[in-house]
C-alpha positions in Angstrom: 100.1 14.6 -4.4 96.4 14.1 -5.8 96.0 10.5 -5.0 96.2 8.1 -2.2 98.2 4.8 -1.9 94.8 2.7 -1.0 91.0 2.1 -2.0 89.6 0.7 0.9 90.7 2.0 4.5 90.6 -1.5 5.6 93.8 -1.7 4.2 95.1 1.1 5.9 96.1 -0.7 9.1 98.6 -3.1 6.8 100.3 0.1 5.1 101.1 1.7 8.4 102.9 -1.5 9.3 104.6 -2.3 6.3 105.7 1.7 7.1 107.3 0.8 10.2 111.3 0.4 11.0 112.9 -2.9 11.5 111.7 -4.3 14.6 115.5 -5.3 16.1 117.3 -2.3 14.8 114.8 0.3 14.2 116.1 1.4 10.9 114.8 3.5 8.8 113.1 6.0 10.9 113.2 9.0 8.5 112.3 6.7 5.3 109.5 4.6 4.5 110.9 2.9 1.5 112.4 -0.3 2.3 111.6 -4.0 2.1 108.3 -4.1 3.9 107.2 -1.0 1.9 107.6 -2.6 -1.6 106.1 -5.9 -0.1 103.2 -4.1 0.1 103.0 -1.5 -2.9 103.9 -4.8 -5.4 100.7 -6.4 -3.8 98.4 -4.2 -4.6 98.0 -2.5 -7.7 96.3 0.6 -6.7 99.1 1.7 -5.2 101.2 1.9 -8.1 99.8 5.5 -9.5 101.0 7.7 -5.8 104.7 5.6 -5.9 104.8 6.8 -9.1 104.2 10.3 -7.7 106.0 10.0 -4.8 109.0 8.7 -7.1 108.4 12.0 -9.3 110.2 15.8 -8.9 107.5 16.9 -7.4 108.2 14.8 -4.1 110.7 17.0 -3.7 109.5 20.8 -3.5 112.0 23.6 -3.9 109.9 25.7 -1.3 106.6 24.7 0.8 105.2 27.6 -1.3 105.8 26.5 -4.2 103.8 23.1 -4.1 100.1 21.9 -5.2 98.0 20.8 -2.4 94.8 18.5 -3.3 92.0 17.4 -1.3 92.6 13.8 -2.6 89.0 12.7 -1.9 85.8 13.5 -3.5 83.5 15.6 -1.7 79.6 16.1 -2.2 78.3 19.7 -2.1 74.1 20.2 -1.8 72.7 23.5 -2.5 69.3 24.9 -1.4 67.2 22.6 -3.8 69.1 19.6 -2.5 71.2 19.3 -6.1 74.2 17.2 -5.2 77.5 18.0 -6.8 80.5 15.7 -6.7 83.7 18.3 -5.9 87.2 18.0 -6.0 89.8 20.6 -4.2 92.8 21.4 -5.6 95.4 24.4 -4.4 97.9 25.6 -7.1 100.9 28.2 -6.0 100.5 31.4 -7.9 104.8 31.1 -7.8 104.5 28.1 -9.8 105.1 24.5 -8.5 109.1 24.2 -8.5 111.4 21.0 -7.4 115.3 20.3 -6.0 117.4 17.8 -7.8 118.5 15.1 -5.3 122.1 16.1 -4.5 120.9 19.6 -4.0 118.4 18.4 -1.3 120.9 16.1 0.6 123.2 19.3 0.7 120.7 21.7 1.5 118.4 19.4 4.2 121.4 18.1 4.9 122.7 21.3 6.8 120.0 22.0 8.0 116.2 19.8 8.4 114.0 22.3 9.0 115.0 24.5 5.8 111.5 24.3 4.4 109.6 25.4 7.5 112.3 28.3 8.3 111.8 29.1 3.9 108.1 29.7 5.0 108.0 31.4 8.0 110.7 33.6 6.9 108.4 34.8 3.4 105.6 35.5 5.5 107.4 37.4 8.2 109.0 39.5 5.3 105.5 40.2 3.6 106.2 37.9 0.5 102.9 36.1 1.1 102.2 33.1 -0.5 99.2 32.9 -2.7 97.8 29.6 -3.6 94.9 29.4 -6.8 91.7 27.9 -5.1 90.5 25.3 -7.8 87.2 23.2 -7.8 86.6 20.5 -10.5 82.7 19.9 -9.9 81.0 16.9 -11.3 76.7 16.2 -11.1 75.6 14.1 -9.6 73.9 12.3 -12.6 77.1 12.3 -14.6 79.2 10.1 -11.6 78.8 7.0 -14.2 80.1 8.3 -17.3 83.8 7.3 -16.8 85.8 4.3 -16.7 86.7 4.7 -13.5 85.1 5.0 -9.7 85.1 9.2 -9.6 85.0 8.2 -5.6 88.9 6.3 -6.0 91.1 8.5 -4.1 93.9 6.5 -6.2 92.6 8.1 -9.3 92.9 11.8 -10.3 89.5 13.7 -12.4 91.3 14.1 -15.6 91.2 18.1 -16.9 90.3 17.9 -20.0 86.8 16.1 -19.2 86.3 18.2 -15.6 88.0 21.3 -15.6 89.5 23.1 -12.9 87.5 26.2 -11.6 89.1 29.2 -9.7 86.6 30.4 -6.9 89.2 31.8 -4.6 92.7 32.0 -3.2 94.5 31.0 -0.3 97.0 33.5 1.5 99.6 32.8 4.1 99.5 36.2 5.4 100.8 36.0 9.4 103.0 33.8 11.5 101.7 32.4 14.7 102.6 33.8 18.0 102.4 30.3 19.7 102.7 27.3 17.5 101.3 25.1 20.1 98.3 27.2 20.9 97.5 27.9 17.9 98.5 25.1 15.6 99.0 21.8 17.6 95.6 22.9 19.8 93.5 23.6 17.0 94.5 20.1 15.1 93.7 18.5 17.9 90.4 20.0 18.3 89.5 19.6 14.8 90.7 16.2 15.5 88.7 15.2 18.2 85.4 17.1 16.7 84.9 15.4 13.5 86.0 11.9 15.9 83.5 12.7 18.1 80.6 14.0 15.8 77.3 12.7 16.1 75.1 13.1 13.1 71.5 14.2 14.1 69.2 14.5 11.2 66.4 16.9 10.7 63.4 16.4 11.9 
């Protein structure tokens, strides 16, 4: 989904608890959308455009290779002169995005949870690699003003038709890991810890 359910990350500490299951019975684990959810949502209006996309097809993907992925924030790239660039990252599936109905995902989830990981290992073990389009939108710096809206909003998508969509790249799947732990769960934690732990030291 391109957009997040906040503005300001103060307010993040409020969603994860209006997130959480029932304190007496627990319930829901596996959902998020119940009474304390909408509490919060209906209180603040910012919210509105990701339950709209959450509430959408796409929140249900036929395949993991067969959905968009987005950076959601805006990002700032410099080049050599020191010419800032607001950018935006967006993955599109070369297979097309694709969706389940809901009583074709309670069957096929149903049987069996882990469907969508096996779908993916399975391609990539088989040689079908999945491709994704690497897209940029890029925005100068001088130009952030010229909208109605805060280009920095992660609740707000870059419309298209005013910053297109670039294609500088693409994104392969093309090899399983050998040791999902070592080599998955290891490296998110490092990445994790680095950018927790990173000190900024300007140049002198």
């Amino acid at each position: 989904m391109p957009v997040f359910i906040i503005q300001d990350a103060m307010k993040f500490p409020d969603f994860v608890h209006a997130v959480k299951p029932e304190p007496d019975t627990e319930v829901p684990q596996a959902q998020s959308v119940h009474d304390t959810f909408w509490d919060f949502v209906t209180r603040n209006q910012e919210s509105t455009h990701m339950v709209m996309w959450q509430m959408s097809d796409r929140a249900i993907p036929l395949s993991l290779r067969m959905i968009d992925g987005f950076g959601i924030y805006t990002f700032r790239w410099i080049n050599d002169e020191g010419k800032a660039t607001f950018v935006r990252y967006q993955w599109n599936p070369q297979l097309v995005v694709h969706s389940r109905v809901w009583d074709e995902t309670l069957k096929v989830s149903g049987n069996d949870p882990d469907s969508q990981r096996k779908d993916l290992y399975e391609a990539i073990d088989e040689g079908n690699y999945p491709v994704w389009d690497f897209c940029v939108q890029l925005l100068p710096e001088e130009k952030e003003h010229d909208f109605t809206f805060d280009i920095l909003d992660p609740t707000k998508v870059w419309p298209e038709e005013d910053i297109p969509k670039i294609k500088i790249g693409e994104m392969i799947f093309n090899r399983n890991v050998d040791n999902y732990f070592a080599e998955t769960e290891q490296v998110a934690f490092f990445i994790y810890g680095s950018v927790n732990n990173f000190v900024y030291q300007p140049k002198s």
